[in-house]
C-alpha positions as CSV (number, residue, x, y, z in Angstrom):
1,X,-19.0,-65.2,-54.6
2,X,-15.7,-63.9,-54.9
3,X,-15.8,-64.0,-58.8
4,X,-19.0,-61.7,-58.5
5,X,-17.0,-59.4,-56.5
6,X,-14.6,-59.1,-58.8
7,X,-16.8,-58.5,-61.3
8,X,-18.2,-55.5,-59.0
9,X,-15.1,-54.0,-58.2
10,X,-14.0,-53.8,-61.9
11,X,-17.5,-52.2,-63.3
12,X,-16.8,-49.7,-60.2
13,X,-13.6,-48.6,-61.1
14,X,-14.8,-47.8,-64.7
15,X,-17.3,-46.0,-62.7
16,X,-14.9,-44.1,-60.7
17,X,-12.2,-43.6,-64.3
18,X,-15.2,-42.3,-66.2
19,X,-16.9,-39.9,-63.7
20,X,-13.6,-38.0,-62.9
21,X,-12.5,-38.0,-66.7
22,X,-15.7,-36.3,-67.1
23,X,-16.0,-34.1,-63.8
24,X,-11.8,-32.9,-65.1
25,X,-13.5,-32.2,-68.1
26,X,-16.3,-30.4,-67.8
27,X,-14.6,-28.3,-64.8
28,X,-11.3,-27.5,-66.4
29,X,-11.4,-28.4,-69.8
30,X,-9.0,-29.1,-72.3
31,X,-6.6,-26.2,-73.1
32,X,-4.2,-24.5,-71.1
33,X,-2.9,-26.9,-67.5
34,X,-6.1,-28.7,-67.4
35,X,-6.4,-31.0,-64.2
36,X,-3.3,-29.7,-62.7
37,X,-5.0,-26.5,-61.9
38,X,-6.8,-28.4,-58.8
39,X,-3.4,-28.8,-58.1
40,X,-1.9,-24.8,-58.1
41,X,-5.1,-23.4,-56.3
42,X,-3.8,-24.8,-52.9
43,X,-0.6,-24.4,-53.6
44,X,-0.8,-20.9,-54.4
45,X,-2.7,-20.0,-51.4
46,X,-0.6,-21.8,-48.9
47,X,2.3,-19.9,-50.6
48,X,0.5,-17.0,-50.3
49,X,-0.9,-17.3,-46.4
50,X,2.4,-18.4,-45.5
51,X,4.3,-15.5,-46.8
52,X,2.1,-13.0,-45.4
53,X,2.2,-14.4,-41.8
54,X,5.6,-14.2,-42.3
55,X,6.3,-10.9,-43.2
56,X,3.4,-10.1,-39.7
57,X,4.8,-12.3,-37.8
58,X,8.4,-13.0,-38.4
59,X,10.2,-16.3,-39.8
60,X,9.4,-18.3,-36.6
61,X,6.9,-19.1,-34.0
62,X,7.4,-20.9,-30.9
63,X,10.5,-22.5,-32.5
64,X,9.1,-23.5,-36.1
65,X,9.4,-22.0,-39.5
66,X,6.1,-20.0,-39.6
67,X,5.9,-20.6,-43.5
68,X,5.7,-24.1,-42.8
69,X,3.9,-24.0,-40.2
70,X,1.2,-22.2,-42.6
71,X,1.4,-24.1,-45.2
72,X,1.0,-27.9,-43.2
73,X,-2.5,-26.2,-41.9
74,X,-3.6,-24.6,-45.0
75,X,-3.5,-27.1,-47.4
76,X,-5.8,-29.4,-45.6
77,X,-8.2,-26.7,-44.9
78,X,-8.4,-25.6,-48.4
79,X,-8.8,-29.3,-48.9
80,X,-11.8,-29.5,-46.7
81,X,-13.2,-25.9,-48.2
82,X,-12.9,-27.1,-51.9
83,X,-15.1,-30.4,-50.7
84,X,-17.6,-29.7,-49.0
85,X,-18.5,-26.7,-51.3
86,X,-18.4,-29.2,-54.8
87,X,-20.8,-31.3,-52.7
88,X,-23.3,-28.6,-52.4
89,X,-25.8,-29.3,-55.5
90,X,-23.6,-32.4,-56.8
91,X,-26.9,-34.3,-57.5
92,X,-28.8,-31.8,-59.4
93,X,-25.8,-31.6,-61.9
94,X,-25.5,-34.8,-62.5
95,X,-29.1,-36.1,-62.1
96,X,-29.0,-37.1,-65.9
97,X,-26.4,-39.9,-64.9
98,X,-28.5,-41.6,-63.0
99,X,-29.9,-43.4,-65.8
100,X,-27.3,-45.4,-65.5
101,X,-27.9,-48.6,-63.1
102,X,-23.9,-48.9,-62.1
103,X,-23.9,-44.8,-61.1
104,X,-24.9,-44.2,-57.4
105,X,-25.1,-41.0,-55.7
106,X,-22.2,-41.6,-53.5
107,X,-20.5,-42.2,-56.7
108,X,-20.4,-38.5,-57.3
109,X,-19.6,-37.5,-53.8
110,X,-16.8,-40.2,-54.0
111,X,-15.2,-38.3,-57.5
112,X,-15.6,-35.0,-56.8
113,X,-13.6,-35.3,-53.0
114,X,-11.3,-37.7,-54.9
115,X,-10.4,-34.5,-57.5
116,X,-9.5,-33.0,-54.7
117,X,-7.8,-35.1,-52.5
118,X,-5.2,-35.9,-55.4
119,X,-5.0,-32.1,-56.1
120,X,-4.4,-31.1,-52.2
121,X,-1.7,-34.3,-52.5
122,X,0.5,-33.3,-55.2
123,X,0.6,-29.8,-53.7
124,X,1.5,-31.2,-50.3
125,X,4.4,-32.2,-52.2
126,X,5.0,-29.8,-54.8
127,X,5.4,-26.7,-52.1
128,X,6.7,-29.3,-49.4
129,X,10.0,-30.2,-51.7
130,X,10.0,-26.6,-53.2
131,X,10.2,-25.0,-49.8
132,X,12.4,-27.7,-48.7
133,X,15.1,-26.5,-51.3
134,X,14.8,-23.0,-50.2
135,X,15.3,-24.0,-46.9
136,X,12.1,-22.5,-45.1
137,X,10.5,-26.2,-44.6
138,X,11.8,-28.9,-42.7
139,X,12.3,-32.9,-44.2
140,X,9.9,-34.4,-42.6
141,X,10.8,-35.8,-38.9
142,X,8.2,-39.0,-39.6
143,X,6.7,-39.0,-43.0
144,X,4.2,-41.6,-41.5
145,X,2.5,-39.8,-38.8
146,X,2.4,-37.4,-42.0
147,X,0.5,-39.7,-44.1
148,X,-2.2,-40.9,-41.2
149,X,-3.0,-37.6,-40.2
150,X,-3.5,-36.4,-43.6
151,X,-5.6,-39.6,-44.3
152,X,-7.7,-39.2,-40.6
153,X,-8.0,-35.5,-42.4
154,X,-9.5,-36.7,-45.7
155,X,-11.5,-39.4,-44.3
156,X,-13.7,-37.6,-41.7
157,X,-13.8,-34.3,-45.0
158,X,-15.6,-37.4,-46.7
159,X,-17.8,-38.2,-44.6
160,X,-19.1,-35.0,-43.8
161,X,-19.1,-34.2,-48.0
162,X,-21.6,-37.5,-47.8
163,X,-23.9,-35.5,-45.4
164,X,-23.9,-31.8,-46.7
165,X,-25.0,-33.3,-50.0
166,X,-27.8,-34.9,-49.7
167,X,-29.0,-32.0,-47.3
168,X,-28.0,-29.6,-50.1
169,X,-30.9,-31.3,-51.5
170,X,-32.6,-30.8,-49.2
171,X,-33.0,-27.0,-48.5
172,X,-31.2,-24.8,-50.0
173,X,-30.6,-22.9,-47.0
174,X,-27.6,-25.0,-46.5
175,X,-25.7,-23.6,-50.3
176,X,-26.1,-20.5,-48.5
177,X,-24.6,-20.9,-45.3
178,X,-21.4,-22.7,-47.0
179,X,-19.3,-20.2,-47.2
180,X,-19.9,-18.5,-44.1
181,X,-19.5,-22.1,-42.2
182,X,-16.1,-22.7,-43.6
183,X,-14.4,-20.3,-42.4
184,X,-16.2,-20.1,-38.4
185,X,-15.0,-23.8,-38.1
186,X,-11.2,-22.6,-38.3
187,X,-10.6,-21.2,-35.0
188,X,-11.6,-25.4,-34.3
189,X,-9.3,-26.4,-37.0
190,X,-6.5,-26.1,-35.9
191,X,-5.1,-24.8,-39.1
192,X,-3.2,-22.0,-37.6
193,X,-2.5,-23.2,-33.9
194,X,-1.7,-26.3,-32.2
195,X,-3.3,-27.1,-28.9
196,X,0.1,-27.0,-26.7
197,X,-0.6,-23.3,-27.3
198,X,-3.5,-23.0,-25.6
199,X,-5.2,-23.6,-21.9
200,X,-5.6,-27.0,-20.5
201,X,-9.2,-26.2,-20.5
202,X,-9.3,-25.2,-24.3
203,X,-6.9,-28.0,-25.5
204,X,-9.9,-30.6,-24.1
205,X,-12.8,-28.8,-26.2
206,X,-10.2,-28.7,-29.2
207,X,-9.2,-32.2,-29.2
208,X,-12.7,-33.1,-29.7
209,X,-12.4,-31.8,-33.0
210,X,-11.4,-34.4,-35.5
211,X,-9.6,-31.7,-37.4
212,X,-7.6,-31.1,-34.3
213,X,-6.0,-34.7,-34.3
214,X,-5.2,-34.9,-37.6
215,X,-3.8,-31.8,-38.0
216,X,-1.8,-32.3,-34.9
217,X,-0.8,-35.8,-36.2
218,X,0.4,-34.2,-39.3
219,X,2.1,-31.4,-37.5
220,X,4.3,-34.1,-35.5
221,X,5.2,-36.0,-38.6
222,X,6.3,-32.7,-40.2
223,X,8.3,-31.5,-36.9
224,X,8.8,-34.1,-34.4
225,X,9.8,-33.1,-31.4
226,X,10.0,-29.4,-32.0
227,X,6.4,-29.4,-31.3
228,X,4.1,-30.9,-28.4
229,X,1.3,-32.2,-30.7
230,X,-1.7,-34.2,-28.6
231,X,-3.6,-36.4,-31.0
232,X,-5.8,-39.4,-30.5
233,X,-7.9,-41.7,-32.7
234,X,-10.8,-42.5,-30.9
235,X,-12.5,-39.4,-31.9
236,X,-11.9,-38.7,-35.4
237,X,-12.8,-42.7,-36.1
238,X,-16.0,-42.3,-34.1
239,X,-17.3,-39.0,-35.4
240,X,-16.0,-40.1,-39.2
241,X,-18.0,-43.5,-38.6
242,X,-20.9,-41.5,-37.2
243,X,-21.4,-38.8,-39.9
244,X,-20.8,-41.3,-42.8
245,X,-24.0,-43.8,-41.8
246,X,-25.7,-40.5,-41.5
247,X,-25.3,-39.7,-44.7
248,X,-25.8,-43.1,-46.4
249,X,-29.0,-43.1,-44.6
250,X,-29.6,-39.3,-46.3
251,X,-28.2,-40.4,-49.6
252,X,-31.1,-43.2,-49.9
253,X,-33.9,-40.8,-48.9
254,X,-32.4,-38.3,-51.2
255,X,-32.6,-40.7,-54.1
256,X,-36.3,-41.8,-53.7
257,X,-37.2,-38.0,-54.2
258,X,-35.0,-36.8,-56.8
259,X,-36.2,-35.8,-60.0
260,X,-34.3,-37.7,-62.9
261,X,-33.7,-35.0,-65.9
């Protein structure tokens, strides 16, 4: 039993090595800064946003850098963005894969948020010790509450990646409505507030919001106690768990009907 698991896991990982060598590839080719442009896209925008709101806004709100501030909720949502928009389609570009027996469809799901989730991380760190030396970010107060929010983050961005698509697939109402979806969630983000700014009443609807807790977890590893942050784990576990059966369940009736090129 545990030799034929073995066996599994290595085939998988070949799986995984050979799908992203050629998903790198075929999206940034070979010339120029290759794969590490999935890595300056983020960071360039959080640099960006995080300038700008501080030229509006000032270098501080409510008692933290605004530039960092920025930057710890941009990242992840251009994390989440990036995702959920490479999962749009991702079967119909690689249907000729699926010749293959060891290739599943979560396969692809699994490489292309993977891409990115190594991309968001080295520019989580790049800008992070960059603005560190310039003195507009602070060393992290807990770099572990850091890491778990950022992984709560990724791991409920995958599971909703494993629903969109297989619905993608589905109609393609859905590639349309993308765009427009990703940025209406961001008011529910909280990419650009924390929920000891707001009401009682609205911090309760926005800490039902998975994106919420991590990004509140993350905000508290980043500042400690310079910042309220209210985080649990109950819901982004439940709602992570929930949408990820979903789209298993999608993913098999997805495969029965696709049309192998």
């Amino acid at each position: 039993m545990v030799s034929k698991l073995a066996a599994g896991w290595r085939i998988q990982r070949r799986v995984i090595g050979a799908l992203m060598i050629r998903e790198l590839i075929t999206r940034f080719g070979r010339e120029n800064i290759g794969f590490l442009w999935v890595m300056v896209e983020p960071l360039l925008f959080g640099l960006l946003v995080g300038l700008i709101w501080s030229y509006a806004k000032g270098p501080e709100e409510h008692g933290v850098s605004i530039i960092a501030f920025v930057v710890t909720g941009y990242l992840p949502l251009t994390l989440f963005r990036n995702s959920v928009n490479r999962a749009v389609k991702v079967f119909t570009v690689n249907s000729s894969l699926m010749y293959h027996r060891q290739i599943t469809l979560t396969d692809f799901i699994f490489v292309r948020f993977l891409i990115e989730m190594i991309g968001g991380m080295m520019a989580y760190l790049v800008v992070g010790l960059l603005l560190i030396y310039l003195d507009l970010f602070p060393v992290p107060f807990d770099i572990g509450w850091l890491i778990v929010g950022w992984l709560v983050y990724c791991a409920f961005t995958l599971s909703l990646c494993f629903v969109l698509a297989p619905l993608s697939e589905m109609s393609d109402v859905l590639e349309k409505m993308m765009p427009v979806t990703t940025y209406v969630i961001i008011p529910f983000s909280g990419t650009f507030n924390m929920a000891s700014w707001v009401t009682p009443d609205a911090r309760e609807v926005l800490l039902y919001s998975p994106f919420v807790n991590a990004m509140e977890m993350m905000r508290y590893g980043v500042f400690g106690d310079n910042v309220t942050a209210y985080f649990g784990f109950g819901v982004p576990i439940a709602a992570t768990m929930f949408f990820l059966a979903i789209g298993l369940i999608l993913c098999r009736k997805v495969r029965r009907i696709l049309v192998v090129e």
